[in-house]
Structure formats: C-alpha cells, structure tokens
KETI-430260 format. One line per 10 residues: number of its first residue (from 1); for each residue x, y, z of C-alpha. Coordinates in Angstrom, 3 decimals, decimal comma. Layout:
BEGIN
NUM	X/Y/Z | ...
END
This chain:
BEGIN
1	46,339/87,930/-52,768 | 49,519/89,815/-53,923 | 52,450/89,265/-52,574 | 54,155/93,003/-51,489 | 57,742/93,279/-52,313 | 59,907/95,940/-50,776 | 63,236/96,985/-52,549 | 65,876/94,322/-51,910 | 63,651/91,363/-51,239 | 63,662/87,765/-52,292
11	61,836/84,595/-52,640 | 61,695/81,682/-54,483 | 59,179/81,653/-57,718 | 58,086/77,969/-56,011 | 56,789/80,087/-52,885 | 54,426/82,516/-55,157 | 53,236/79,739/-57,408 | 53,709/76,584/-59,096 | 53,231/77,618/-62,346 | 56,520/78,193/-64,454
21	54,274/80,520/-67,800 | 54,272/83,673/-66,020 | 53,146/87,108/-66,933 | 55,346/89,812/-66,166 | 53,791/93,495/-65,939 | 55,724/96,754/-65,303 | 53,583/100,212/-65,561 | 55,320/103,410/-65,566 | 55,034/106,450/-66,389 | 55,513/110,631/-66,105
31	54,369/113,856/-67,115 | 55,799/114,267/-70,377 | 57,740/111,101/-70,077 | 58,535/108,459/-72,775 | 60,132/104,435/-71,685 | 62,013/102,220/-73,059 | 60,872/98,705/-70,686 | 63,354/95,795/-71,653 | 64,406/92,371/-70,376 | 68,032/91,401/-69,888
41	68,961/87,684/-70,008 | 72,351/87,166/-68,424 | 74,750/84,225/-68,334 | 76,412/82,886/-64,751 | 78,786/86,157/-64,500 | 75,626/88,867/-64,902 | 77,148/89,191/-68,517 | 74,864/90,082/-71,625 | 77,142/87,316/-73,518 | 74,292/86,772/-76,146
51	72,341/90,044/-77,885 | 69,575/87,387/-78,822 | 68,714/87,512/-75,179 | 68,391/91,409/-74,705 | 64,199/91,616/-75,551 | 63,062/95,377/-76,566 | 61,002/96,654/-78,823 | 63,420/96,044/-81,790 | 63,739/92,545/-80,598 | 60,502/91,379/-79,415
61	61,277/87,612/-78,703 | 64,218/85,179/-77,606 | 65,328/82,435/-80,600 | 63,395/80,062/-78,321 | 60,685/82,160/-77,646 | 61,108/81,761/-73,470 | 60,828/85,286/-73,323 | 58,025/87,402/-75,233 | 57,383/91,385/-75,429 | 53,707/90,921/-75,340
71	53,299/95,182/-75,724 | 50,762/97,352/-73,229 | 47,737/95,442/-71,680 | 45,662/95,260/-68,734 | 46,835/98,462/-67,425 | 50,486/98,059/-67,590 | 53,256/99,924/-69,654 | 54,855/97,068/-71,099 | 54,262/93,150/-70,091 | 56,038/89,936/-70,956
81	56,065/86,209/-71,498 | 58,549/84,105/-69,141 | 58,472/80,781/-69,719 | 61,147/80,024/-67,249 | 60,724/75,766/-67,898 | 62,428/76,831/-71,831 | 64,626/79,407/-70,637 | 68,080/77,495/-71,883 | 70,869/76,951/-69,063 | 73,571/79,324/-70,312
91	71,129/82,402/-69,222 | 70,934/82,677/-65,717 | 68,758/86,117/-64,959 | 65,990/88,000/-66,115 | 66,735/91,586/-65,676 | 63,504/93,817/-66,332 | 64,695/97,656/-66,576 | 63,508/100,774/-67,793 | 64,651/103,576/-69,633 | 63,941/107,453/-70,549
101	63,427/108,188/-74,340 | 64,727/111,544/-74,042 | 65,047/114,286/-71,641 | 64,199/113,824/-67,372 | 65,091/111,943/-64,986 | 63,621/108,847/-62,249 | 62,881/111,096/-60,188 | 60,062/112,256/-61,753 | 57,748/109,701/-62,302 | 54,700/108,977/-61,213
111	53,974/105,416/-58,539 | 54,536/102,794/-60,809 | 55,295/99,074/-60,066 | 56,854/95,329/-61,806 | 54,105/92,733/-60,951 | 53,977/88,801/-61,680 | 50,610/87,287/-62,795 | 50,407/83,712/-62,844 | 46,680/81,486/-63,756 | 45,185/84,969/-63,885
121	46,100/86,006/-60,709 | 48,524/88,219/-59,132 | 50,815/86,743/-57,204 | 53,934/89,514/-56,551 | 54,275/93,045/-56,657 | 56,980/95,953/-56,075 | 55,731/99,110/-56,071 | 57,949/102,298/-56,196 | 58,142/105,900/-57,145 | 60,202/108,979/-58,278
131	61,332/109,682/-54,292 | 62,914/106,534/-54,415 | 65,381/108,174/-56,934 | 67,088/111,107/-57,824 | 69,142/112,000/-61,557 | 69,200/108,580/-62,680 | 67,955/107,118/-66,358 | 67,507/103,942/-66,348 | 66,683/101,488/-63,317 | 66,732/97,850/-62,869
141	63,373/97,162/-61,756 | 62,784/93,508/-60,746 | 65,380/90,268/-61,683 | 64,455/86,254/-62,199 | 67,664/84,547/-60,912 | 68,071/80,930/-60,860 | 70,055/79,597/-57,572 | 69,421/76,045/-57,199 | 65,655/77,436/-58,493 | 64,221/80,567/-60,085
151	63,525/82,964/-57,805 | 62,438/86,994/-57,881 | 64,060/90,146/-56,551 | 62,703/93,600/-56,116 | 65,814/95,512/-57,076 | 65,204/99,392/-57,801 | 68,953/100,110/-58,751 | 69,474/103,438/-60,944 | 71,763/104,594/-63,328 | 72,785/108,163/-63,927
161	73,980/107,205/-67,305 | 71,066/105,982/-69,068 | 70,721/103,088/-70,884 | 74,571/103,459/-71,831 | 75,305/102,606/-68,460 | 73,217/100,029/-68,260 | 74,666/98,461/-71,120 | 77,986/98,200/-69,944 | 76,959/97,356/-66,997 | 75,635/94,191/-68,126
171	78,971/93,877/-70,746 | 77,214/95,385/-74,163 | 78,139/98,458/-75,805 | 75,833/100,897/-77,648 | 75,664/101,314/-81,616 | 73,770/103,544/-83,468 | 73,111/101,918/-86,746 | 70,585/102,262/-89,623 | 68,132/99,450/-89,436 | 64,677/99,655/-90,224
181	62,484/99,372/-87,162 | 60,028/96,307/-86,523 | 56,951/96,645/-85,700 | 55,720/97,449/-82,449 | 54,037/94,262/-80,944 | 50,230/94,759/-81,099 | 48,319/93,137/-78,327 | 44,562/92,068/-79,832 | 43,865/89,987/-77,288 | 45,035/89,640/-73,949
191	46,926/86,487/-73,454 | 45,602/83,102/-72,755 | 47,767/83,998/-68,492 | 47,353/87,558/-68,559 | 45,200/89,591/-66,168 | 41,784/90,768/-66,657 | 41,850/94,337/-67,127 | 39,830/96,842/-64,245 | 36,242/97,323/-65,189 | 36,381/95,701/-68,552
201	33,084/93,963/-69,875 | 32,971/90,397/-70,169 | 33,298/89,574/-73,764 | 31,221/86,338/-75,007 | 34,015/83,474/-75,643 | 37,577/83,490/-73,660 | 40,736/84,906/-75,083 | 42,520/82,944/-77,613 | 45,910/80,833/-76,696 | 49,013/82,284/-77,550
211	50,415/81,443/-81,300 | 46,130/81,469/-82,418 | 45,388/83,616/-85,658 | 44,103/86,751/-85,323 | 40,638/85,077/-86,905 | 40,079/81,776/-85,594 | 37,173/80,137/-87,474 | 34,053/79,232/-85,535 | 34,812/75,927/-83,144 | 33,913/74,582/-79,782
221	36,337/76,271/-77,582 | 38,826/74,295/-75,717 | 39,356/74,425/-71,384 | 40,978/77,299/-70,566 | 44,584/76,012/-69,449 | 46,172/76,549/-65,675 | 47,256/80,064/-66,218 | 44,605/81,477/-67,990 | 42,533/84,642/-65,948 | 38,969/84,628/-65,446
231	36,197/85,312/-68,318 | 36,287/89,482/-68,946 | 39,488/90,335/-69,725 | 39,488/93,018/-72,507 | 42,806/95,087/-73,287 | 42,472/98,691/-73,159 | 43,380/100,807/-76,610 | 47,161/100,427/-77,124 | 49,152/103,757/-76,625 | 51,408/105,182/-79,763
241	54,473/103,236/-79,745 | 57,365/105,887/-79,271 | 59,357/106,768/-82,029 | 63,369/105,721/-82,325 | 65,395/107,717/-84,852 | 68,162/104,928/-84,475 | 67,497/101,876/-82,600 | 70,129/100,451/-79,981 | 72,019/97,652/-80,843 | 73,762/95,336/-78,485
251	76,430/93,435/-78,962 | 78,432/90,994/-76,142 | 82,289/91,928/-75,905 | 83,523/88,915/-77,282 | 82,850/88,331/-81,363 | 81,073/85,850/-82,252 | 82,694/82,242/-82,223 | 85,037/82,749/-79,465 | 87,835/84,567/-80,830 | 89,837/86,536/-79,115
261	90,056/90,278/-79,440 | 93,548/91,383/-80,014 | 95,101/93,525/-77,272 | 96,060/96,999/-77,671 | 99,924/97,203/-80,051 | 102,547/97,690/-77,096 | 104,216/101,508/-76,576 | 107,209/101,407/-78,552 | 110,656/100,843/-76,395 | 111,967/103,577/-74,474
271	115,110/105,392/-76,018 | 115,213/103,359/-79,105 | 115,384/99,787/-77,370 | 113,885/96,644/-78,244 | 111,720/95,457/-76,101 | 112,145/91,426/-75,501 | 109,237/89,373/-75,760 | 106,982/88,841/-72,646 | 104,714/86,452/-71,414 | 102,159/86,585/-68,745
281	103,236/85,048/-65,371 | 102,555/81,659/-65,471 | 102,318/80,999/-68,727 | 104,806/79,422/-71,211 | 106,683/81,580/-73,965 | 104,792/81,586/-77,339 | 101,667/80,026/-75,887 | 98,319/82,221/-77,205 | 95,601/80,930/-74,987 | 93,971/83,185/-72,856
291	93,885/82,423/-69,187 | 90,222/82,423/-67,646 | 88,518/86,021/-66,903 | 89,130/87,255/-63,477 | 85,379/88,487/-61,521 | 83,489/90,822/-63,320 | 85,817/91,044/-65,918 | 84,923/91,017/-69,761 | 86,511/87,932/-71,759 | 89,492/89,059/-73,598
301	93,001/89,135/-72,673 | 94,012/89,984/-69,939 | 97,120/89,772/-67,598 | 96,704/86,441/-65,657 | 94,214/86,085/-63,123 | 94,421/85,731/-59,376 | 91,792/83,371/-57,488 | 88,416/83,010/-59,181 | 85,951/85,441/-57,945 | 88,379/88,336/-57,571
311	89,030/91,060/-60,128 | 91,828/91,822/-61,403 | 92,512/95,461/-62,277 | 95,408/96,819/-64,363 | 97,760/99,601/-63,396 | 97,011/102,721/-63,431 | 96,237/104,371/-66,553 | 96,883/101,122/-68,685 | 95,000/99,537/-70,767 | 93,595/95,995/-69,642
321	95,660/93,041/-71,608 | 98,617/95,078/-72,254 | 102,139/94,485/-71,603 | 104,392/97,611/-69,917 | 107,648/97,583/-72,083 | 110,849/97,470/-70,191 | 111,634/100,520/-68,831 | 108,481/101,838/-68,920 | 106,752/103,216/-65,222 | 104,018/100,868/-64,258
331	100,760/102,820/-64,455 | 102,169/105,681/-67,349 | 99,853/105,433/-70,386 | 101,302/103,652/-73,480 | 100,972/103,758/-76,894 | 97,578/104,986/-78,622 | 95,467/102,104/-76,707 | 94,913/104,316/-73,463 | 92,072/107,150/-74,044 | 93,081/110,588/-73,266
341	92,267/112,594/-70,299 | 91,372/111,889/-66,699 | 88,144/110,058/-67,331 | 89,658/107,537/-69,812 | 92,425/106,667/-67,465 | 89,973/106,273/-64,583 | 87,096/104,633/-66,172 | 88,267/101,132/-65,092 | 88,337/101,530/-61,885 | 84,612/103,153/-61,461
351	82,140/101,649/-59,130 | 80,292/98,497/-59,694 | 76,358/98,527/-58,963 | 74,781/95,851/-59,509 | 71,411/96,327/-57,628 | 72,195/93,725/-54,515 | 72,870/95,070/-50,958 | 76,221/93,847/-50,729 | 78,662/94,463/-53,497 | 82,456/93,569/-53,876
361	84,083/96,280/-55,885 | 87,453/94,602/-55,892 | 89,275/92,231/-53,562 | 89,639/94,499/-51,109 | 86,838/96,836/-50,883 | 82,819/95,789/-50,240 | 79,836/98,315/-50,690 | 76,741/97,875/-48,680 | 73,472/99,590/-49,877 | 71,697/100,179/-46,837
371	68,669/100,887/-48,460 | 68,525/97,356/-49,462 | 67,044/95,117/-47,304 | 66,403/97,891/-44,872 | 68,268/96,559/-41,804 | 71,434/98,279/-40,615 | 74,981/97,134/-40,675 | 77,207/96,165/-38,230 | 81,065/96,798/-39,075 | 84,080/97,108/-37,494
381	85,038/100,187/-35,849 | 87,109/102,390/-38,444 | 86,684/100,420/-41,080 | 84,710/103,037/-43,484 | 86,302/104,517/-46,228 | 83,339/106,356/-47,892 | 79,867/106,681/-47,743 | 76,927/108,487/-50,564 | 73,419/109,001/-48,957 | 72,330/109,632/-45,468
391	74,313/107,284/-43,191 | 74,283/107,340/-39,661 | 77,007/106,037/-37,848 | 76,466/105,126/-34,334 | 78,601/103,472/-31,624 | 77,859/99,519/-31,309 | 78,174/98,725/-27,281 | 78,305/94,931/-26,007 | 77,040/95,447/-22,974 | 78,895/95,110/-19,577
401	78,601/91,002/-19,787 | 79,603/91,506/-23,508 | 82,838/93,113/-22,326 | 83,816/90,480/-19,787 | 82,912/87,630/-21,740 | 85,284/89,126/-24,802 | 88,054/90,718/-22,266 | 88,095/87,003/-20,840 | 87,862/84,953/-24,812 | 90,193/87,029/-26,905
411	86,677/87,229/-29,530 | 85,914/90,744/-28,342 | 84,461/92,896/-31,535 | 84,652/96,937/-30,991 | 81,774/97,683/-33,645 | 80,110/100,268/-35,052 | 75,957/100,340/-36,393 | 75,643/101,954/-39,835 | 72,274/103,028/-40,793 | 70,273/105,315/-43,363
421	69,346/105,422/-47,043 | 72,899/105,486/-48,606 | 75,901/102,958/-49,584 | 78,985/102,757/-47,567 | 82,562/101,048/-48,659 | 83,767/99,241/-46,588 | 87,669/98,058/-46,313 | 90,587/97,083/-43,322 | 94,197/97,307/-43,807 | 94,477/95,964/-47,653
431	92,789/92,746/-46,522 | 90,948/90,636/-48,880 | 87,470/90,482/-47,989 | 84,744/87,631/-48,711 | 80,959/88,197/-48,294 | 79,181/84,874/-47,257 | 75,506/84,643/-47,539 | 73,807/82,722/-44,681 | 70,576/81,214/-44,930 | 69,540/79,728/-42,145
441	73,149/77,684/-41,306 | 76,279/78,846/-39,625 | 79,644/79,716/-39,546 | 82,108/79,683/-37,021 | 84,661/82,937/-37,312 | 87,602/84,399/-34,813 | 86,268/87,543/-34,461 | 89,764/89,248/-35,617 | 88,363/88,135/-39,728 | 85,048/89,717/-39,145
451	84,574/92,948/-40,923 | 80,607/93,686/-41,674 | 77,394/91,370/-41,288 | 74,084/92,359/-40,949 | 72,390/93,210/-38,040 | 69,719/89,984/-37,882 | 72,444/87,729/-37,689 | 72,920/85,877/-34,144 | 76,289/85,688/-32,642 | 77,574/84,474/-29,721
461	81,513/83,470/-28,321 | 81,429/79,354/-28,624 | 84,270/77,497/-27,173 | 86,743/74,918/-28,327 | 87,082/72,233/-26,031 | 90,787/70,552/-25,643 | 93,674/70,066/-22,916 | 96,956/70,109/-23,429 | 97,402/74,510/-23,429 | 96,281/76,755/-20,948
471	92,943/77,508/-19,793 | 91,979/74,275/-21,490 | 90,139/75,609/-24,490 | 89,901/77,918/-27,162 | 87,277/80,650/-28,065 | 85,553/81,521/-31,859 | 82,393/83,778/-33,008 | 79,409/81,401/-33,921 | 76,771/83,511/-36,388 | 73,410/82,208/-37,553
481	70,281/83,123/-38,981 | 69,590/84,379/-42,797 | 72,023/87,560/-43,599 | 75,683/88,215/-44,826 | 78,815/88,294/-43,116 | 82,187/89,931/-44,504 | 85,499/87,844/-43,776 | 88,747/89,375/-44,445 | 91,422/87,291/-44,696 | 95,275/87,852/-45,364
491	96,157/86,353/-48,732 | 94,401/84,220/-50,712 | 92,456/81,531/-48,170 | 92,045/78,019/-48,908 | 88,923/75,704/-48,229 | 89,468/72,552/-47,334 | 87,033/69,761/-46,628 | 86,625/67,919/-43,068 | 87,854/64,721/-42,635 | 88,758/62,738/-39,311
501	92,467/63,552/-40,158 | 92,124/67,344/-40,794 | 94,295/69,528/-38,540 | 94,928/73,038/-38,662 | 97,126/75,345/-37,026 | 94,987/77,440/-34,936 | 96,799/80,989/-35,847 | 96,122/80,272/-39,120 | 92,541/78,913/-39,499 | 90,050/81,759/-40,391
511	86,254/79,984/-40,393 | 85,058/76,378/-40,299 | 81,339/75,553/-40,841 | 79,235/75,327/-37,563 | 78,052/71,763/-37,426 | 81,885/70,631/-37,689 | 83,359/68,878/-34,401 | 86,618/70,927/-33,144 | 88,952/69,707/-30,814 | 92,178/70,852/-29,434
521	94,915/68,671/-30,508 | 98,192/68,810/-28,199 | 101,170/67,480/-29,075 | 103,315/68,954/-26,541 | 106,267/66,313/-24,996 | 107,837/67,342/-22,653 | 111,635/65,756/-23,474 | 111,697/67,116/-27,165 | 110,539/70,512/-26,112 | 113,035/70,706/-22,892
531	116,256/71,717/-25,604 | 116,219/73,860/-28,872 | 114,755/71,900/-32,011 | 111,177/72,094/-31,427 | 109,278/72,564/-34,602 | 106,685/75,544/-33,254 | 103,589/73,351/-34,198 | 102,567/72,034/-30,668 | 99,243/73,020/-30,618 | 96,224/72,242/-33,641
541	93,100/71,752/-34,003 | 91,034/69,048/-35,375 | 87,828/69,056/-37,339 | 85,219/66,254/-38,247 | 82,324/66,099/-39,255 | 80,019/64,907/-41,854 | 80,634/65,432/-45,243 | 80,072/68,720/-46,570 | 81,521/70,448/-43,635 | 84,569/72,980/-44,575
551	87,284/74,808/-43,048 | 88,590/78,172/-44,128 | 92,781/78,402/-43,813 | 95,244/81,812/-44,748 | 98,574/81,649/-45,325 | 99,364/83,622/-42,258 | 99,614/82,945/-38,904 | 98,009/86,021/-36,629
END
C-alpha cells in the first residue's frame, strides 16, 4: 500500500523500498490548462550548476541517462526514470516541478498528485490541489535529496513568477533562442517498472525492457526483473504534446570551464579623481582569485565572504562584486552596472523560498512556513518582524511550576505559539541566527540563544553540577526529539570539539551537545583574589565526552 505524503514530509527512499530504478509519476491538470512537468538536478548548494541536468521536454535525458522523461503513461501527466544508484555525486537533488504554458494560475487546477512506483507497485504519494495555492506558476512538487541517503520530500512550494522564477531560483537564467524542437518522447510501451494502467486488458507477452527496439523479433521472453509491474499494463493513447514557439534554455551562472565572469567597470572617480586601486579585505594587492561564494550566493566575484553558510549581501543599490570608489556613499548606484529603478536596486535582497519549513534569508533573519510540517512554532516573545498568510499568534504560558522553576534557574523563556497557514520572519536584535535540525539527539542551550523551535520538541531546565560559586550549580535548556531549533548568537560562534581539557567560560558558551559531561570548574583562591590583579576568569566549565561531542562558543560574554 501507498505511502500518503502530506506537504512538508520526509523519509528515507530505504523506508519505501529497496529498490534504487524508480518510476516517478506526476498527473496534473486544468480546465483549459497546458504543463510544462520537469526535473531539476542540483549540486550541494541547490544550484542548477549543470544545464545537462535540467530534464524537459527539449532535453529528455541526463548524459548518463540516470534520469529519463519517459512522456504520459498509466494515467499520469508526465513520468520519469530515476536511477538514483547512476545519479553522479556532484548532483545532489531531484527537483520535480511544474509549470503553466500560458495564461492561469495554481490555483486552478484540478486534484492532482507526484507518486513513486517501484517493482510495479506504488509505494509514495502526495496528493494536492488548486486550494493549496493561490497566483502562483510554477510549483515545486516533490524533491529526491541525498543526506547520508536518498530520501523524498513532499514540497508544494509556488512561484508567482513562473518558470522565470523558478529558474533563478535554482541559479539559471531564461533564453529564448531559435532551436528546432526534439521530439516529444513517445511512450509505446509502458516500461519494464512502470505501473499497470486502471482497467487495461492484459496483453499476451510482458512489456519490453527499457533500451528494446520498438520490434523485437520473436524469442523466449526473459524473467521479468525486480521492478517490473504485474502482466496487463497497457498505456493509454498519448495526449498532443503542447506546442513551444521558443523553447527555454538554461544555462548555470558560471561559463563553462570555470572562468570567472568579470565584475561590473567601477563608477568613474568623483570630481575628476583617480581612484587608487582596491583589494578585497583580506586579500593581497594584485591577487585575481576569487574567494569562495558566500550561502546562496551565485559563483562569481564577489566582495569577500564572512563564515560559510551565511550570505553575504552588498550595499544597497550596488551591484554584487563591485568596488565603491573613494568618495563615493556606500549603497548610491554606480556606473552603468546597477539596473534602473526601484526593482533593480531591490532585486537582491528579495525573499528566498526554497520549499522547506524553515528558511534563512540572511544571517540575521529566518522564515518559518507554517504550513509545512503542520505543527506550530514556538518563538520568543517579540521577536516577529512580518508575517504573509493566516497566522495566529497566541500567548505561550509555562505554567505556575514553569515560572518558579525559571524565576529560580535564570533559563526562564517568555514565548509566544505561532500558528496558521502562512510564513512568518523571524529576527532579535541584529543577532545571527542558526537553525539546527534535531533528529532524535539533543542539544543543550541557555535559554537567552533560543529564538524559535518547533513545538514537538521536549525541553526541560537541566543542571550543571559544580562547587566552588554559589548555589553550587548552574542551569541550561536541554531539547530533544525530531524538529528544529533557532540559536542566535552574537558574532560569529565557534565549534569546538570535547576533549578532557576543554574549558569554557560560562558567559560565553552558547550550546554543547547533550550527551557531553559538564562540570563546574572553580578556580577561585582566596590569597590572589583578596588584592587587585585578579584576571576575571574564576569560574569555567568543563566538557568531556566521547568523541563527536561539540561545544558552541561567541565571542561575547552575556
């Protein structure tokens, strides 16, 4: 039996079957409605860094032939091939989306669904339907995303834009170019792992392999391998193919053979002045490599980068990879590489969907998509600086123990419970903020560097044994379970593994992994702390644990 997917969930590929051949189904459709249904493969940063990867009707294979458009069968729209044993390591998702060829929107289609067949039989499904959207073009349907293992996601993320949007959302840019159009792929048999199509007759021998002529001469038919479906499965007539005045070309953002795309020519110098020549911090005078891409940034130059997994955004109005000349306002457009108007200047800094429930949008800010998932949000109090949809926001009481036990610990949370069918950004105080995705472990955090988790999370005030400072211990957050939880942090943090020797200064540390031992390290005497001299670090703590075990340090002391 199927497996029922809602929007936003996740399992492994292992978990629905052990076959890696799988057939991939999407069926769609409206009243007067016409779909584009493509696959995206993606490298490690969600990036469409190879066009030979994007599979659509113009392109109907990968080189290696992991991924097939196998054309409309067995009752679906569109299917595919995934062979995820040959997918090659540089691609790291399957994104399966679809777009409108021509006018209307999502919101009018009829219930469709993405479905995963595997030995014939149907082993996942997500269905969904136009009330699920609104104006939007194109949606991301279902992903395959390897982490550790392949594994599936129901996504249902749309985008107003069409498949424009889409495109840059996955780093490729649209071209309309003259190329003659191949042909649509024409399904004559169903595939050796497809499904059998509803109410079909059985015919007299079992479909042919994939790669067999279309006329196979007479011969004693071979076993039918692991994925192939049951005797009687008979495609239905193929619909017209749509028709494509120009097809879409893709192309990555950075040409072919790694070389660099030259930044935009500098503004000339203000008043007549020459400007001297700069370099980016960090980097020596004269040198022409290009530092490496900040988070979800494109690869070309760029002012340096801060920590990796962070973006790194330009000023205002400027162009990314160029230099301000001297005397120049930081954030006043330059030269001709800027884009008039309002939109141009501002089209850098526009919001990043990506389909999951929890989002960074820079290193500051964090969207949740409640309708993800389905399970409300906990978040500090305050702490909401927009919100699209219907979001409720409710007050989050602890209870009258709750209260005591955080009056008396120092690890009391004032919270808030954010639910609905909507996103909601969440920030505190310029902070830098750091989802962490629990399954099934834990984390120990002060409650001071918690912004957001998710409701099914367990916490619970654990204490720090030690002597030495008063009241004899010290007090953190413990969560557990399978969810997220937002840190904020000031400045960049630094992880650091546990050894019998690590100390940290306990205004500093930030997070340490549960299963690490913490104990209160006092070096308080009495003689060098009775006169002016003492150095301030008295009190520590120290972690050990097995290996693997972490802390989490800022470079500020609360």
């Amino acid at each position: 039996m199927a497996r029922e997917f809602q929007r936003g969930h996740k399992a492994r590929i292992s978990d629905l079957t052990a076959g890696t051949d799988l057939y991939v189904g999407v069926q769609i459709s409206g009243p007067g409605l016409t779909f584009d249904i493509s696959c995206f493969g993606l490298d490690a940063d969600e990036r469409l860094s190879d066009d030979r990867y994007f599979v659509f009707f113009n392109q109907p294979k990968s080189p290696e032939e992991s991924i097939q458009l196998l054309g409309a069968q067995a009752g679906d729209t569109e299917s595919f091939r995934v062979t995820l044993d040959r997918i090659p390591p540089q691609i790291q998702k399957l994104s399966f989306t679809a777009t409108l060829d021509g006018a209307g929107q999502m919101s009018q289609i009829a219930p469709g669904y993405i479905r995963i067949v595997a030995g014939g039989e149907e082993v996942a499904r997500y269905a969904f339907n136009g009330s699920e959207f609104s104006t939007e073009r194109a949606v991301m349907l279902g992903d395959f995303y390897l982490k550790d293992v392949w594994r599936f996601a129901a996504v249902g993320q749309g985008f107003d834009g069409g498949l424009e949007a889409l495109l840059k959302n996955f780093g490729g840019e649209v071209a309309e170019e003259e190329a003659p159009a191949q042909q649509q792929p024409q399904p004559s048999a169903a595939p050796g792992f497809a499904p059998p199509a509803f109410g079909a007759p059985a015919p007299a021998a079992p479909p042919p392999a994939f790669g067999a002529p279309a006329a196979a001469p007479a011969a004693p038919q071979p076993v039918a391998q692991g994925f192939a479906p049951p005797p009687g499965a008979t495609p239905p007539p193929v619909p017209a193919p749509s028709v494509h005045a120009a097809p879409t070309i893709v192309a990555p953002l950075t040409p072919p053979g790694g070389a660099q795309v030259p930044p935009p020519a500098p503004a000339p110098a203000p008043y007549g002045q020459p400007v001297p020549p700069q370099a980016p911090y960090g980097q020596v005078p004269g040198q022409t490599g290009s530092l490496p891409p900040g988070y979800g940034q494109p690869q070309a130059p760029q002012a340096p980068p801060g920590p990796p997994g962070y973006a790194q955004q330009p000023p205002l109005g400027q162009a990314p990879g160029q230099q301000a000349a001297y005397g120049v306002p930081q954030g006043v457009p330059q030269g001709g590489g800027q884009g008039a108007g309002v939109s141009a200047a501002l089209q850098q800094f526009k919001e990043t969907p990506t389909g999951q429930r929890w989002t960074q949008q820079n290193k500051k800010l964090i969207r949740v998509d409640l309708g993800v998932g389905g399970q409300p949000v906990l978040a500090r109090q305050g702490s909401m600086v927009l919100y699209q949809g219907k979001v409720d926001f409710s007050y989050k009481g602890a209870g009258f123990s709750g209260r005591i036990v955080g009056n008396a610990t120092g690890q009391e949370m004032q919270l808030m419970r954010c639910t609905g069918q909507g996103q909601v950004f969440l920030a505190d105080n310029s902070t830098m903020l750091h989802p962490i995705e629990l399954q099934g472990d834990g984390i120990c955090v002060s409650a001071e560097n918690v912004l957001a988790f998710d409701e099914g999370l367990q916490y619970e005030v654990r204490r720090v044994e030690g002597h030495g400072i008063p009241g004899g211990a010290l007090f953190t957050m413990q969560f557990t379970g399978t969810g997220t939880i937002v840190v904020k942090t000031h400045g960049v943090p630094v992880v650091l593994p546990v050894t019998p020797t690590t100390f940290a200064d306990c205004n500093a540390v930030v997070a340490w992994s549960a299963a690490s031992q913490v104990v209160v390290s006092s070096q308080v005497r009495m003689r060098r702390n009775a006169y002016p001299g003492d150095t301030g670090e008295s009190v520590n703590l120290q972690f050990r644990g097995a290996p693997g075990n972490f802390i989490v340090v800022q470079p500020y002391e609360v």
